[in-house]
Every structure is written in structure tokens, then in C-alpha cells.
VEXTI-100964 format. One record per residue (C-alpha): x, y, z. Coordinates in steps of 0.2 Angstrom, whole numbers, plus 5000, padded with zeros to 4 digits. Example, Ala and Ser with C-alpha at 12.3 -4.5 7.8 and 13.67 -1.06 7.14 Angstrom:
BEGIN
     x     y     z
  5062  4978  5039
  5068  4995  5036
END
This chain:
BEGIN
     x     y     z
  6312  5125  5477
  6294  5126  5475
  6280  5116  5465
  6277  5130  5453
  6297  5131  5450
  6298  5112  5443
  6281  5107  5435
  6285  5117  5417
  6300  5105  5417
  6290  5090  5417
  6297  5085  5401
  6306  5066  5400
  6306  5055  5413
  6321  5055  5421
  6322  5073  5422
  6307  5070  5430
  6313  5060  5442
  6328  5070  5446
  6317  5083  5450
  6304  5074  5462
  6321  5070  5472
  6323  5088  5473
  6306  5090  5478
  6306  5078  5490
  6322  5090  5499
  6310  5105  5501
  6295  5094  5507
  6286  5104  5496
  6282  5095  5479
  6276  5078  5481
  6263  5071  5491
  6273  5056  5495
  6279  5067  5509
  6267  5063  5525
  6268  5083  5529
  6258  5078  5547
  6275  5071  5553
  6283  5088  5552
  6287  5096  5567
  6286  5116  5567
  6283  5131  5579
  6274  5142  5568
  6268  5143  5548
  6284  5146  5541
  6290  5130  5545
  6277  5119  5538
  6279  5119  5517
  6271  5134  5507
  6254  5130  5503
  6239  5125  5510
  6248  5119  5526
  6248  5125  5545
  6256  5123  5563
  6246  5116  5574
  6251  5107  5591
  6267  5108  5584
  6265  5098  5569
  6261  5102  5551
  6242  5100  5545
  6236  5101  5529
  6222  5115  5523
  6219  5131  5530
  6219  5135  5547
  6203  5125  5554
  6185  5135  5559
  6178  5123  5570
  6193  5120  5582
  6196  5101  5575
  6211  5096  5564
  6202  5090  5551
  6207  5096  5534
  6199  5112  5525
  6190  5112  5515
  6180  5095  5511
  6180  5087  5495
  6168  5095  5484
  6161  5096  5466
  6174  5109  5463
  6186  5096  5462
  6195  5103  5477
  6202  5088  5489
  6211  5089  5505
  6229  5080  5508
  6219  5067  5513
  6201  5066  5510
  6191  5061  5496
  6198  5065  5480
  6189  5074  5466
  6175  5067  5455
  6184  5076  5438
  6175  5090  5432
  6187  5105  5429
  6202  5096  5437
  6208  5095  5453
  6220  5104  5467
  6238  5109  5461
  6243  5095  5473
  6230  5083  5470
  6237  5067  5468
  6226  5051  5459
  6216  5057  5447
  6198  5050  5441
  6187  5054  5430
  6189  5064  5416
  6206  5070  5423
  6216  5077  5437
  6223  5092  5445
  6232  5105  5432
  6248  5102  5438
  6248  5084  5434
  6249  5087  5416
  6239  5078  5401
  6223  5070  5407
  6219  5054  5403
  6213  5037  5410
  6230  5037  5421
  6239  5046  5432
  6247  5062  5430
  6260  5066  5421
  6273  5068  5435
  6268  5049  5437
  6282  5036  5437
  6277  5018  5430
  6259  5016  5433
  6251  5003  5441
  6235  4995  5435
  6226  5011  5424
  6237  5023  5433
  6244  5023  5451
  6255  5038  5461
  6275  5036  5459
  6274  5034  5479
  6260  5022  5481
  6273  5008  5482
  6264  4992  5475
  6249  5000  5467
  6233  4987  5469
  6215  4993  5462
  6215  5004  5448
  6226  5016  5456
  6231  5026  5471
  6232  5043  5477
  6248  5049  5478
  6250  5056  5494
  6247  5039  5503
  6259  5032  5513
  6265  5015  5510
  6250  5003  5512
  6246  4987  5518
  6235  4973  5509
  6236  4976  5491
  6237  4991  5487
  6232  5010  5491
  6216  5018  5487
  6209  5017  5471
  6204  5034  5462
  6187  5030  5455
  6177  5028  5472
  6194  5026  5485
  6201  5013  5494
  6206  5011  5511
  6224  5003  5519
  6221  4994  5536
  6227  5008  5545
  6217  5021  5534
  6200  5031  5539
  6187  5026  5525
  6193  5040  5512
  6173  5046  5509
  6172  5051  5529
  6188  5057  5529
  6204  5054  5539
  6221  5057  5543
  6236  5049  5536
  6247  5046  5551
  6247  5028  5555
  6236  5028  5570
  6222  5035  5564
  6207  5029  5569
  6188  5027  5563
  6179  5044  5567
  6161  5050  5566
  6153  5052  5548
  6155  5072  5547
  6171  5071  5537
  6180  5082  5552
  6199  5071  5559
  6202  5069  5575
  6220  5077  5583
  6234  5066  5572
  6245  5065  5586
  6233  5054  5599
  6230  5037  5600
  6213  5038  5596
  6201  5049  5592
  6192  5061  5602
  6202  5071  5617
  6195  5068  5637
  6182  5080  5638
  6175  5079  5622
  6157  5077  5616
  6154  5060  5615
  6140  5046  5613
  6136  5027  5614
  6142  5026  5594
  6159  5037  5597
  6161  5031  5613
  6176  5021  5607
  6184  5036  5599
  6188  5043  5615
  6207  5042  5621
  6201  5034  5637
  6186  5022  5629
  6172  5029  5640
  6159  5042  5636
  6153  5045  5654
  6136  5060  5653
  6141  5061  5634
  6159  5067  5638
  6177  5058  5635
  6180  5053  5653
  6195  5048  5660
  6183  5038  5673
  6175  5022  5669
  6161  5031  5678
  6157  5046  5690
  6150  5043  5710
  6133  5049  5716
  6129  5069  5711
  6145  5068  5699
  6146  5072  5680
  6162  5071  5671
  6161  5088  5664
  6176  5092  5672
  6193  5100  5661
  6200  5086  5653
  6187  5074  5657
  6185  5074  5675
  6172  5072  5686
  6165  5086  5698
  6151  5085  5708
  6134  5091  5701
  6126  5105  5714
  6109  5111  5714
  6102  5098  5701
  6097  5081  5698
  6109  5068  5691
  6099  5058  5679
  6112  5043  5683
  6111  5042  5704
  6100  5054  5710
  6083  5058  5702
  6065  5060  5706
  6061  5062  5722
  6080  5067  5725
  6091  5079  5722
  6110  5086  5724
  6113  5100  5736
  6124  5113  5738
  6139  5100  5741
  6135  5089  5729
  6126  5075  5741
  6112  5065  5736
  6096  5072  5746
  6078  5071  5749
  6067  5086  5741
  6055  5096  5749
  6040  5089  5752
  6046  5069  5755
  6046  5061  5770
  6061  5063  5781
  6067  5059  5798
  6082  5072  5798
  6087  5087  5792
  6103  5076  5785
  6090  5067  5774
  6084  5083  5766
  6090  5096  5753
  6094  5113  5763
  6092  5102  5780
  6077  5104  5785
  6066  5090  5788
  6049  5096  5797
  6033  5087  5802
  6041  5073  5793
  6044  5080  5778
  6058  5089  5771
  6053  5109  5774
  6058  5122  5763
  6062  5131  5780
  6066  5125  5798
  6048  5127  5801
  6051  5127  5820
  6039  5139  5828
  6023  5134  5838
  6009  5140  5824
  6020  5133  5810
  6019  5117  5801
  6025  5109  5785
  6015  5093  5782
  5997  5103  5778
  5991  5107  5762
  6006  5106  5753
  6019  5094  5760
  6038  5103  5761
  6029  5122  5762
  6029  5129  5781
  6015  5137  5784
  6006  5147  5798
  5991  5136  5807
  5976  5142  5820
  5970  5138  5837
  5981  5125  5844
  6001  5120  5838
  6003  5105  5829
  6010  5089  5837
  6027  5091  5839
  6029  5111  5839
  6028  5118  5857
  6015  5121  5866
  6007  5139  5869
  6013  5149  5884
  6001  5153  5898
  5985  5143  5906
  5968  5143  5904
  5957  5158  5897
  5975  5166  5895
  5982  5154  5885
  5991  5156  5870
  5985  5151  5853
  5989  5152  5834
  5983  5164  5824
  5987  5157  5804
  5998  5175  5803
  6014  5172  5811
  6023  5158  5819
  6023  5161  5837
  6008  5163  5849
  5997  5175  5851
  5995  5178  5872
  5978  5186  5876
  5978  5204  5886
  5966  5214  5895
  5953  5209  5881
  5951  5192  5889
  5943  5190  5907
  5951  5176  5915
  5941  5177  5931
  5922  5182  5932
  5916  5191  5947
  5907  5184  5961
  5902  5185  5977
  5899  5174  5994
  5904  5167  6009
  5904  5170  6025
  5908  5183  6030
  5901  5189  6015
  5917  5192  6002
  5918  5199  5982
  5931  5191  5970
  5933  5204  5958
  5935  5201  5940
  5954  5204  5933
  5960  5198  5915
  5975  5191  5906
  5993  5200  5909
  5999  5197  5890
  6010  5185  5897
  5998  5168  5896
  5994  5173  5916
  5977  5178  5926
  5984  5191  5939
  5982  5183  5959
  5966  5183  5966
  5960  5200  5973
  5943  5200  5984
  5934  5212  5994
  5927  5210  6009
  5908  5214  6009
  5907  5220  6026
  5897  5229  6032
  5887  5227  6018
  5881  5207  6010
  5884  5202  5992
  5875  5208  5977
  5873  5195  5961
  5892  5196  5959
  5897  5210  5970
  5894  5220  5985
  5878  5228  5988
  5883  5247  5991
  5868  5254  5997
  5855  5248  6006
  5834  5250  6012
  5835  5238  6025
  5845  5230  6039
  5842  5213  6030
  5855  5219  6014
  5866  5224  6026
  5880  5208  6036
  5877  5202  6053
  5878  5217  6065
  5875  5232  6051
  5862  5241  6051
  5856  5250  6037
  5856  5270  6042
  5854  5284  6029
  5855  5271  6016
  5870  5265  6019
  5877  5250  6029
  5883  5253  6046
  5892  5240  6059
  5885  5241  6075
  5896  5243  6090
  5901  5229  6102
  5887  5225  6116
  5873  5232  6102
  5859  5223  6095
  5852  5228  6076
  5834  5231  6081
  5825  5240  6062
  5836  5251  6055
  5845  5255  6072
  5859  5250  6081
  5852  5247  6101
  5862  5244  6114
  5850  5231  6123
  5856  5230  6141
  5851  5249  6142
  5837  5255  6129
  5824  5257  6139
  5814  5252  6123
  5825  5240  6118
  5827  5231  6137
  5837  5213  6133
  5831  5211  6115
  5822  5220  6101
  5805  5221  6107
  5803  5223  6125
  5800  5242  6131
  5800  5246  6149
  5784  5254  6155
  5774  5258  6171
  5785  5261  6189
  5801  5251  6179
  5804  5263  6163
  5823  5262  6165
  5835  5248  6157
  5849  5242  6165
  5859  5226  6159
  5845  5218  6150
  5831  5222  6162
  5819  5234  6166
  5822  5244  6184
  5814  5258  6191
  5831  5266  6190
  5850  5268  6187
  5853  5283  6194
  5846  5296  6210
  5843  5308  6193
  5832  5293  6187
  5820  5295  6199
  5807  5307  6202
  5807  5322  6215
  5807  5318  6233
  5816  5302  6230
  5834  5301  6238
  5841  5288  6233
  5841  5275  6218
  5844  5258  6228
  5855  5243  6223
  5842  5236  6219
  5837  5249  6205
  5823  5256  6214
  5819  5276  6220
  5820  5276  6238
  5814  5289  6249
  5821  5294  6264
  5829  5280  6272
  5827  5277  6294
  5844  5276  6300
  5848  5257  6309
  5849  5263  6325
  5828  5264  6322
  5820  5255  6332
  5803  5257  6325
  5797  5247  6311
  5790  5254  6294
  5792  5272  6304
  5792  5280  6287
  5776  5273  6281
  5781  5267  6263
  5766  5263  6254
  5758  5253  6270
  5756  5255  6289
  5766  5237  6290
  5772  5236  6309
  5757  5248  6316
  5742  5246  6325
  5728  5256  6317
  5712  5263  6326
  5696  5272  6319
  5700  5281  6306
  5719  5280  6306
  5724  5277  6285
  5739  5274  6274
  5741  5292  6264
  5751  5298  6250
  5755  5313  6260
  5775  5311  6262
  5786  5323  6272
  5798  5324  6259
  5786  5322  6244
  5794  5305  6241
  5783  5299  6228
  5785  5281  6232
  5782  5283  6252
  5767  5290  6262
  5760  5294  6280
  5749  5287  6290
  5732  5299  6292
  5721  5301  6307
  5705  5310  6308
  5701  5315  6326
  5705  5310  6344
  5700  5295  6346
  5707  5289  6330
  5725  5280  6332
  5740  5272  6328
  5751  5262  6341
  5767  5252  6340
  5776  5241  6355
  5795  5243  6356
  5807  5232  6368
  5819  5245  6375
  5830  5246  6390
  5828  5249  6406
  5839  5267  6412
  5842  5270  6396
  5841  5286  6388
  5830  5285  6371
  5824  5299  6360
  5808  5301  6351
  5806  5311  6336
  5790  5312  6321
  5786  5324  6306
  5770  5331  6306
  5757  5338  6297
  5743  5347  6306
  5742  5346  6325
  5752  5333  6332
  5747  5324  6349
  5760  5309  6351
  5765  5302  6367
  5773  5285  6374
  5771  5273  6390
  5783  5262  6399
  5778  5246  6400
  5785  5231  6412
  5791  5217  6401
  5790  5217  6385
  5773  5215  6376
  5765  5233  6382
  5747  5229  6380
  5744  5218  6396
  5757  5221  6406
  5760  5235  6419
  5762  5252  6413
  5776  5260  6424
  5775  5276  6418
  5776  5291  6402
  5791  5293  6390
  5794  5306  6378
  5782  5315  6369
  5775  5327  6356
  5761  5338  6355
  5756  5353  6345
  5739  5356  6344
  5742  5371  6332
  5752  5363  6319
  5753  5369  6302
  5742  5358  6290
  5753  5366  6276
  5769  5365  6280
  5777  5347  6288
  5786  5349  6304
  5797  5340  6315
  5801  5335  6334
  5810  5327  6347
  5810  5323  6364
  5822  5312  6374
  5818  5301  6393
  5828  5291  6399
  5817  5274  6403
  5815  5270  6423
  5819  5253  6431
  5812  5237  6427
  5805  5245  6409
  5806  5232  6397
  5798  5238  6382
  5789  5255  6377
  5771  5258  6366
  5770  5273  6353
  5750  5283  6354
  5748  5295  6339
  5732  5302  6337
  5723  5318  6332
  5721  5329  6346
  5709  5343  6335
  5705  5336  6318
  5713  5327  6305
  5733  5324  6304
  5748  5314  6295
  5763  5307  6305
  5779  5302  6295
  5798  5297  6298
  5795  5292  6317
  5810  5286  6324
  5816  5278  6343
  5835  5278  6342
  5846  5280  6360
  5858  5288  6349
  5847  5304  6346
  5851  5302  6324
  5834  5309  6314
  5826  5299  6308
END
């Protein structure tokens, strides 16, 4: 049975009463019925009207807009009032369910308007009161409202509240355990024990509506309060850790939470680990935006917690640049390792010195931070230029000890040879060279040998006639055999030995044309030459001369041995040609064998006819020539 089917009844009052019982059995006609204690599933079992299912239990209203339980719509000036908010001011009437009426009258339902109650009103209480009220206090109640405590339910001109009420002008559920909620007219879920779920939107003032009784980061927290880089902005009022953002409560300022949720440094404060800083890097004291670990990086320049690139030399605590000196590394500002010099940088200058003189050629970096080994040239047989070797030359003087300069060009001297100009000399041979650089060998010694000037080296050194270069470096002529027992009997350059008479000379006249011997000359007869010999007695001896002209040579035997003086015992051989040629040199010899008792024996040249020249006279007992 519905309200509609039971109103026009409304006549007497215990009809009346018989048909609010009925009502009461289809919780559908009085609002003495708290419709919120309802269990349903869905709308159709909740009471026909403006009643839904929600959560399982039966709200009054239409279904809610803004997710709340709160009854729909509010109170208004059209006299339109929820099961439990404020009822209406008058005007046109109110709901067909309304219950305490004020004003100038009620809903339509509740028949005859007056200063009381409706008409489906039992025994009024005070001006008028709702049947259900149970004690009416005030000046009446609505009629919906539970039984009350104190003394009495709401009152119809400006409300009323029970002790366990919401004040009627905010609003409020009529279940017993309502609690006070916030001023925008909206109820709290009537099944909780208080009034705002875990998870909701809370603050400081509605913090004791929440179930738990702490607002924690303006949320219903089932926490007292949330840890370091936690908000309890979890479902359900939890909290959950707070990544990539401060947390105004814990970490702030110059902190932040990472990734993880942990409480660290930002970029740009000082740090002594990458554990104190956000992303983990903590560089040059600072915390780096990157690991900022290369040699021309840094992170505490210009702008603290930035890495950025540097020049010339790494920052303290970044490592050093590869390679040594001219080829060492250095930084750039463009990148963050070093740049190593290359064959644009000379590491080592050229020079040159020493001795013997040597070049050390110039060679740059490798592009590795290294100067290649040292590479020199030896100058030899040139000397060193400024910084290299000279490589021509215009004198012996720019060229090393024992070059000479020939053609321009440095030339080592073989061994045993002297630099004399712009010559190699071999000294112990260069006849203009002799034993050092200025002594020329001249006059009868032109030749050089081991230093010295000689007359010769060699037979071919010496001049025609000569036969023989002597050990001691001298032209010889024809030499008298040692068995020759006459002295100087080849007359070389003197008549040393011979007795000369009259005219009798040394002469340049040489039987052999020896140019470094002579002849003796005599001019006639009585002119002379004479030499004592001490021979042997019985002894054979031969005599022989070269001639030139006619020849008159003859000997005597002597007694002892001084000839001049002493007996003369006889003649020994001799040689005469008074026709000889005065052209042409000729020769003889004539052999006697000495008598008894001779002792020695006197040679007598002279010129029989004229003018003559005796050479290479010998006395030998072994008959050899001369």
C-alpha cells in the first residue's frame, strides 16, 4: 500500500491510526520509519519514492551527483526537504512526505494547514509535533526523527537537534551514529563510525571526521603519520613513498626524493657521496647532474651540480692528462678527455755539437702524449751548422778533423794522411808536403820518404848514370867491388885517397855519366896522380882503369909498405894507350903477380900526350872490375 492509496482516507482519527499501522507494514507511508536501516541489493527494495540502494542500505533522495551519501536535493525555498535536512520555510507547501510543518503550512499530503502539524498528526505536542516524535519538546518536531533524547525532537520553526543528531541547518543523517560534518550540507556514509572514509580529503578543521582521526597531507590516514619521502595518498588512506618531488613534511629545500623514494641532496649541494645525492652522483663536492668523471670535466665551476667541460690543465681530483712534456695532454672546454698533441707540436728542437761533431734532429709528438727516441746524425765528415750539419763546404775548416773540403764537398782523409788546404797529403811521401804541411823537398833531396827529404826512393828516382838508390836514399854510381883495394878509385865528387901533381883535378867527366861522381883530369906528362897500396908478396893482382884520352898508367913494387922512401924492387902491371879516344871512355886490365919481399905497391897516372880523365880504377887479386 502506498502513500497515495491512504492519504484521501484521512478522515477520523482512528481510521487514521489504523492506516499508519498499515503504512508502517509497507515502510512506505510514515517517516517514523528510519528507511537508512533498510537493507536492499538494488532500488526495488528500498520504499517507492525518492529512496535508493546504496552500499547495501536504503538512502533517501535521488541517486547522489557528487559520490557522497548525502541527501538530494538540499533544502530550498521551494519547500523541498530531504528525509532529513532542513525542513521547509512554508511558501507553497512542502514534500508529499515532509513531516513538521512551519510557517504558513506543510507538505500537501498532510492535509489543512495551520499553526500545527499535519493532519495525519496524532495528539500534538506543544503547537504541533509528528505522531512518531515520542515526547514532543519545543514547538514541535519533524516527523521522521527517531526517538530523541533531552527533550524533545527538533522544532519546526528554526530545527532542533537530539544529542545524537547533525545540526538540522548543515544537514545530517538520522542513523544514531552520525557525526558532526563539514558546513556544505552533504552526509557522510551512514553506515561508519564517523564521518569521512580513509583516503578522503581532509583538513586541520575535519580532521576529526575521518574514521581513523588523522588527516595526514590532507588525506583520512590510517597512519598517525607517514616516514621520510611518504604521503598517505595511498587507496584507503595509505602511505606510499613520494618519488621525484619534494615532501614539504621531511624533505625540502635543498633536498629532494629520488627515484626510490629516499631523502637526497639536489644537484648543486655539497656532497661527499654519490649516496648523498639525487641520481648518485656526487662530483667535485657537489651533487653533479652527471658522473662528471673525465679529465677536462668538472662540476663545481660556474654553476655548482652542472658538469661542464674546462681548458688547459684537469681539475684537482680528475686525472691527469696522458703523455709528458711538450706532448702532454690538456683540456680543450669541448669534450671531456684530453686532447694529446700530434705532429703539429715539436717536442725536440734540432741541434747540433759534440764531439765528434753530431746532429739531433728535430721529431714531434706521436699522438699518444710521447716524443719519439732520440734520433742524431753523425756529422762526419762534415762539422755542425747552427743546428744541423753543414752539407757543403769552401774550406777544410767547415769540414771534421781529418776531411778535407774537395769539390765542395767534405772528404775524410785516408789513414797516414795529413789535411794540408783543401788536399788530402800523405806527409811521409809528398815531396811538397815532407813530414808536415809546409816543407817542400828541394835542391839534390827532391824526394820524400817517411817524413824526410831523400835524394831518393827508388833507382827510377835518380838521374841517368846513377845505378843504384842507396839505403840511405841517395843516387849512387857505380859502386868498386870490396875486394878493391884502392881508395876513392871511382872519384866521387873528390880525389879523397890520391896524391895529385901539376895539373891533376877533380872533373865531372864520369865513365858512366853518373851525375853524382867524377874523374880525376890531367893535363900533360908531368901532371900526376899517385896512390900507395900494401899488397902481398907472390901474389897475383890485377890492375885495371877507364879512360878517357890517352892513357899512360903504370905501377912500382916497393919494399915494405910506405912506397915513397923505401926500395923500389921492380914494375907491376900497367896501362898505356897513347892513342885513346877523347870521345868515347875505355877500359883495361893487366895482371903481375908481385915478386919476393914486396910489401906494398904505388899507382902513377899521367898524361903521356895531352890532357886525360882516369876513372873506376881498381887492384883486386880477384881480377872483378871494378
Amino acid at each position: 500500500m502506498s502513500a497515495r492509496m491512504v492519504r484521501p482516507a484521512h478522515l477520523g482519527g482512528g481510521t487514521l491510526f489504523a492506516i499508519a499501522l498499515l503504512c508502517l507494514s509497507g515502510a512506505a507511508c510514515f517517516r517514523t520509519v528510519d528507511v537508512s536501516k533498510l537493507h536492499c541489493i538494488n532500488n526495488n527494495g528500498c520504499p517507492i519514492g525518492n529512496y535508493y540502494c546504496a552500499n547495501g542500505r536504503c538512502i533517501a533522495g535521488q541517486t547522489p551527483v557528487d559520490g557522497s551519501n548525502a541527501d538530494l536535493p538540499p533544502s530550498g525555498l521551494g519547500g523541498h526537504a530531504g528525509i532529513d535536512g532542513t525542513q521547509s520555510k512554508g511558501g507553497a507547501g512542502g514534500s508529499l512526505l515532509d513531516g513538521a510543518l512551519g510557517g504558513a503550512g506543510g507538505g500537501a499530503i498532510d492535509g489543512l494547514l495551520g499553526t500545527g502539524g499535519g493532519i495525519a498528526d496524532s495528539s500534538l505536542g506543544g503547537t504541533g509535533g509528528g505522531v512518531a516524535d515520542g515526547p514532543p519538546g519545543g514547538s514541535g518536531g519533524i516527523v521522521a526523527d527517531g526517538p530523541l533524547g533531552g527533550v524533545g525532537g527538533a522544532t519546526s520553526g528554526t530545527g532542533g537537534t537530539g544529542p545524537k543528531d547533525a545540526p538540522v541547518g548543515t544537514g545530517g543523517t538520522t542513523s544514531v551514529p552520525d557525526a558532526p560534518i563539514s558546513p556544505d550540507g552533504r552526509d557522510a556514509p551512514a553506515d561508519l563510525p564517523n564521518g569521512l572514509n580513509l583516503g578522503s580529503a581532509c583538513s586541520s578543521a575535519t580532521a576529526s571526521q575521518c574514521s581513523s582521526g588523522a588527516c595526514v597531507d590532507g588525506h583520512c590516514c590510517g597512519a598517525a603519520s607517514c616516514g621520510t619521502c611518504q604521503s598517505c595518498t595511498g587507496p584507503g588512506g595509505t602511505c606510499v613513498a613520494i618519488t621525484n618531488a619534494e615532501d614539504p613534511d621531511s624533505c625540502t629545500g635543498t633536498s629532494s626524493c629520488d627515484t626510490s623514494g629516499a631523502c637526497k641532496k639536489k644537484i648543486g649541494q655539497a656532497c661527499s657521496a654519490g649516496t648523498d645525492c639525487m641520481g648518485g652522483n656526487c662530483a667535485d663536492g657537489v651533487c653533479c647532474n652527471s658522473a662528471c668523471s673525465g679529465s677536462c670535466e668538472y662540476c663545481n665551476g660556474g654553476t655548482p651540480g652542472t658538469c661542464s667541460y674546462v681548458s688547459g690543465t684537469p681539475k684537482q681530483g680528475h686525472p691527469a692528462c696522458a703523455g709528458t712534456g711538450a706532448c702532454q695532454g690538456t683540456c680543450n672546454a669541448t669534450k671531456a678527455s684530453c686532447t694529446l698533441p700530434g705532429a703539429e707540436t715539436t717536442c725536440r728542437q734540432p741541434s747540433c755539437g759534440g764531439t765528434p761533431p753530431t746532429a739531433t734532429n728535430q721529431a714531434v709528438c706521436d699522438g699518444n702524449g710521447s716524443c719519439p727516441n732520440l734520433s742524431t746524425t753523425s756529422c762526419s765528415p762534415s762539422i755542425c751548422g747552427a743546428t744541423s750539419c753543414l752539407t757543403s763546404c769552401s774550406s777544410s775548416s767547415q769540414c771534421a778533423s781529418g776531411a778535407a773540403c774537395i769539390g765542395g764537398a767534405c772528404q775524410p782523409c785516408a789513414s797516414g794522411q795529413l789535411v794540408c788546404g783543401n788536399a788530402c797529403v800523405n806527409t811521409s811521401s809528398d815531396p811538397s808536403h815532407c813530414g808536415n804541411c809546409t816543407t817542400s823537398c828541394s835542391g839534390g833531396t827532391t824526394h820524400c820518404l817517411n817524413g824526410s827529404c831523400v835524394q831518393c826512393t827508388a833507382l827510377s828516382d835518380c838521374p841517368s848514370g846513377y845505378v843504384a838508390c842507396s839505403a840511405s836514399h841517395t843516387c849512387v854510381c857505380r859502386q868498386n867491388s870490396s875486394t878493391n883495394l884502392l881508395q876513392n878509385p871511382g872519384f866521387d865528387g873528390s880525389l879523397s885517397g890520391w896524391t895529385a901533381n901539376g895539373s891533376a883535378a877533380y872533373g865531372s867527366a864520369d865513365a858512366d855519366g853518373c851525375p853524382g861522381s867524377g874523374s880525376v883530369t890531367i893535363g900533360g906528362l908531368l901532371d900526376a896522380i899517385l896512390q900507395c897500396v900494401s899488397i902481398n908478396q907472390n901474389t897475383p893482382y890485377s890492375f885495371g882503369v877507364a879512360y878517357l884520352g890517352p892513357a899512360n898508367c903504370y905501377t912500382n913494387y916497393f919494399v915494405g909498405t910506405g912506397c915513397i922512401g923505401a926500395q923500389q924492387i921492380g914494375n907491376g902491371p900497367s896501362i898505356s894507350d897513347f892513342s885513346g879516344s877523347t870521345t868515347t871512355w875505355a877500359r883495361k886490365v893487366d895482371t903481375d903477380v908481385t915478386p919476393a919481399s914486396t910489401g906494398s905497391i904505388q899507382i902513377d897516372c899521367s898524361g903521356p900526350t895531352g890532357s886525360v880523365s882516369y876513372d873506376q880504377m881498381f887492384l883486386s887479386t880477384s881480377a872483378s872490375q871494378f
